[in-house]
N, C-alpha and C positions, 0 to 999 in steps of 0.2 A: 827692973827694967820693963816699962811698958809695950803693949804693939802696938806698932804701927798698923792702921785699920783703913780698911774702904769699906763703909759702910753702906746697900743698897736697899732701899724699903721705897712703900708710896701709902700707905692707908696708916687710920688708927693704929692699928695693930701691931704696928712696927715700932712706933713710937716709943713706947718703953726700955724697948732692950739698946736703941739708940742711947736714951736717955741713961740705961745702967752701965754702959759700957765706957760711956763720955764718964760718969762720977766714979768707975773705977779707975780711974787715970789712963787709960789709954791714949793714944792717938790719934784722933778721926782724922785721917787728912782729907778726906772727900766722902761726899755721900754724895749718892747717884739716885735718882727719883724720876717717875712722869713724871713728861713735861705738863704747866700747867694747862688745865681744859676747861670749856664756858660753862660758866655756875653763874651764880645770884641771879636774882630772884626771876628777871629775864633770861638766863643763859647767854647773857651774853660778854660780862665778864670773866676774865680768865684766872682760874680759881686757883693757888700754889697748893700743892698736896697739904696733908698733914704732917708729913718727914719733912717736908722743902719747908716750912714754915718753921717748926723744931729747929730742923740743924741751924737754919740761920737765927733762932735766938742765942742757938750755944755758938757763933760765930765761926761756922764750920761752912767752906766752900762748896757749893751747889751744884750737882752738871745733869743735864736733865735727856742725855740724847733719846731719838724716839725708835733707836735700837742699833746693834752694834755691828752694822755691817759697814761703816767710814774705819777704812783704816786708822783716821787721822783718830777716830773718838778709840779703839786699840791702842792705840799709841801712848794718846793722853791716859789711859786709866793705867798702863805701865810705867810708866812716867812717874805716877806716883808714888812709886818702889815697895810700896805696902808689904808688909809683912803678911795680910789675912785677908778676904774679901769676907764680910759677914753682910747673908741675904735673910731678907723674913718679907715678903709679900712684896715682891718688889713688881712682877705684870710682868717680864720680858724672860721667855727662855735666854740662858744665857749659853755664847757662841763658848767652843773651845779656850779660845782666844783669851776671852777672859778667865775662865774656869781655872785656865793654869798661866793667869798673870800678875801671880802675888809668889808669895815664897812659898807659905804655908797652902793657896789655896782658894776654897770658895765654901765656908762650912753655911748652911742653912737652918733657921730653925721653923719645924712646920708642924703643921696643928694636929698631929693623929696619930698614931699607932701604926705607924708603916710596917709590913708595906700594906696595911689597910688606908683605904684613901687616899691614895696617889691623888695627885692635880688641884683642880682649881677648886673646889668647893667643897673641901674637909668636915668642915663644922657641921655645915646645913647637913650633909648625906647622913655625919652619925647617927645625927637628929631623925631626923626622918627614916630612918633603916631600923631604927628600934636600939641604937645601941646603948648599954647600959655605962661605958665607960670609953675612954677616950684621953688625949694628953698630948705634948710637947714633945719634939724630937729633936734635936741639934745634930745635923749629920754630912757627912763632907759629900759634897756635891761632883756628878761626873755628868756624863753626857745626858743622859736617861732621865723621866722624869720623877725625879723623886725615888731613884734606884740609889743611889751612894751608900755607902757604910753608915752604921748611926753611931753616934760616940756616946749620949747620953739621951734618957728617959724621965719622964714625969708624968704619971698617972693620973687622969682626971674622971672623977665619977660622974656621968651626968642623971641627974634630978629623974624623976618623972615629969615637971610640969618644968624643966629647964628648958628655955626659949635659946635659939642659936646665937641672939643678942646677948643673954647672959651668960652662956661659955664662951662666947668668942671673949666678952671683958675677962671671966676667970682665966684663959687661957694666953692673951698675951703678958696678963701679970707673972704668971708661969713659967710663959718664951724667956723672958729678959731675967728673971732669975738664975733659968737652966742656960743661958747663952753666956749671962755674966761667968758663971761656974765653967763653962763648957771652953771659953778663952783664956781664964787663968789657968786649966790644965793646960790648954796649948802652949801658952807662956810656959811653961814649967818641963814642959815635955812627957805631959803623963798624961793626954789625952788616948783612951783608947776607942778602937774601931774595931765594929762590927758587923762584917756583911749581912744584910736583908734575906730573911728567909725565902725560897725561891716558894712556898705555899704562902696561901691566904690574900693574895693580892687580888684590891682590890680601887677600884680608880672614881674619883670623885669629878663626874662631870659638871659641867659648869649649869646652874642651875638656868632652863628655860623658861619663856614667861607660858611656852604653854603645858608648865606643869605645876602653875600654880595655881588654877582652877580644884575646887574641892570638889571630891568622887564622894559623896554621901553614899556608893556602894559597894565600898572597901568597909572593911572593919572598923568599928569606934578607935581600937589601937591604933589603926594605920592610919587614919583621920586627924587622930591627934598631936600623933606626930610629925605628920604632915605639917599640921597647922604648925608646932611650934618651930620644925625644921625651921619654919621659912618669916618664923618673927622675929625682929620687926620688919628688915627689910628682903626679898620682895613682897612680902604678906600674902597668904593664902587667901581666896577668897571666896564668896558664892555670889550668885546672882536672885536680888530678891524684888519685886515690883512695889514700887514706894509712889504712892501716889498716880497708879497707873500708869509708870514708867519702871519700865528694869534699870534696875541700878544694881552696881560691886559694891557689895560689901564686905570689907576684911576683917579675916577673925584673926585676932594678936595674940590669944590667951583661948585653952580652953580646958574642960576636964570630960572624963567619962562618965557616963551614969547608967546603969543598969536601969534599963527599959529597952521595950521591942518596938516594933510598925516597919511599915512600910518605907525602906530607904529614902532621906529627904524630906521625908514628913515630919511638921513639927506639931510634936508630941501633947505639950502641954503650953500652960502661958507665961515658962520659964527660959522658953526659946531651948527648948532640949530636941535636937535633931537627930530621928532614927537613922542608922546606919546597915549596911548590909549584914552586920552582927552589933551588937549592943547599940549605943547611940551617945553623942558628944553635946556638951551645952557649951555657948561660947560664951566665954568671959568678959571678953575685950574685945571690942569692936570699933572698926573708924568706915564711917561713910567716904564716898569721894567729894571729895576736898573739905571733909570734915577734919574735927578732930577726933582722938581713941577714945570710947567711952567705954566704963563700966557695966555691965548687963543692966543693971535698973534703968540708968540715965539714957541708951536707948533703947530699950524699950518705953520709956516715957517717952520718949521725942519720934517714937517709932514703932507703934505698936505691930504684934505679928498674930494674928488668928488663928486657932490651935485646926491643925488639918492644915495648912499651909503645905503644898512642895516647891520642891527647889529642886530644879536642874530636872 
């Protein structure tokens, strides 16, 4: 016997465990998403998420409210008598109301090692904090954010040169395997729960655009990970004068290199830039309204003169 599900997501990332959940036979009766917002190419029309586009190819009911303080939208989402609310990136803290307006609940699956990185920006912070490992969580949802009991774990190791672009793809491959697994216990009755260690918490704030200027006088470590925290998107980046104007330049990619100088100073004519300890060459680079190029390709369309600083 299948559950009955309300499904809630809005981005890529959710997409999958929608998708495993629908081909274990379950029952989505609703999936709940942003509402759509202006994209193409103008912004000026109105873009369907990447969930809201999904559920309606699997031919699955839509409701997009822009948060749950209409009784009437409480109403409707009990209405649907669901058995389980499953969340994975859905953008709306959720009220009481709904949390406990299913049978079973409101289980979430989120990108970390709670209670390491509570909130909104999981992925980017591991990256960027130096973490060596990271993973999937499925865990029943109460008021707090990202405090509920955890029912199940998956370990994810990240790379050294692993970009928050490609954990985040490793990682919701992950969610929707550990969320498929994580709902057939609850069908079954052999889900267990975990309360959250009251040490180690720590909270993932939502990434600024004013910290994604690159400090050439931090460490090459911390430089690096900066840089890949924040690839592809919002891209870290420096300011470099291209034809007698300053221009952003974003670094996608980069590695460390043992050599010294002066913070910001570029070192040699391989674009290897001194840091406040060792120093980072960037690999991958996109001008503004470029495209990402290769370190040769610009440096051919863009030469840099060794002694160069920045910032």
């Amino acid at each position: 016997m299948s559950l009955r599900i309300i499904f809630m997501g809005t981005p890529e990332f959710s997409v999958p465990t929608l998708a495993a959940l629908a081909g274990a036979g379950h029952q989505i009766v609703a999936v709940y998403t942003q509402p759509p917002r202006p994209g193409g190419r103008r912004g000026l029309d109105l873009q369907k998420s990447p969930v809201h586009q999904a559920a309606e190819l699997l031919g699955i009911p839509v409701l997009t409210p822009v948060n749950f303080k209409d009784e009437a939208d409480r109403q409707t989402f009990r209405e649907f008598d669901a058995d389980v609310a499953v969340v994975v990136a859905y953008g709306l803290l959720l009220p009481e109301a709904i949390l406990t307006g299913t049978r079973l609940g409101c289980y979430n699956g989120h990108a970390s090692l709670l209670p390491r990185w509570r909130g909104a920006a999981p992925i980017q912070r591991a990256i960027m904090a130096g973490d060596h490992e990271t993973g999937m969580m499925v865990m029943k949802m109460d008021k707090g954010l990202d405090t509920g009991p955890v029912a199940l774990t998956k370990t994810v190791q990240i790379g050294e040169a692993m970009t928050s672009g490609e954990l985040h793809d490793k990682l919701m491959q992950v969610g929707a395997t550990l969320m498929k697994e994580a709902i057939g216990k609850l069908e079954a009755d052999d889900l267990p729960l975990t309360a959250q260690p009251e040490e180690g918490v720590v909270y993932a704030q939502k990434i600024s655009k004013a910290e994604t200027r690159i400090e050439f006088a931090k460490s090459a470590r911390e430089v690096h990970d900066h840089i890949r925290g924040l690839s592809p998107f919002p891209g870290a980046w420096f300011e470099l004068e291209i034809a007698g104007k300053p221009e952003r330049v974003k670094v996608l990619n980069s590695e460390r290199v043992a050599a010294e100088g002066p913070a910001g100073t570029m070192l040699d004519d391989h674009l290897t830039i001194a840091c406040g300890e060792g120093a980072v060459r960037p690999t991958r680079l996109q001008r503004a309204g470029g495209k990402a190029l290769g370190l040769a390709d610009f440096l051919r369309g863009t030469p840099v003169a060794v002694g160069t600083r920045i910032g």
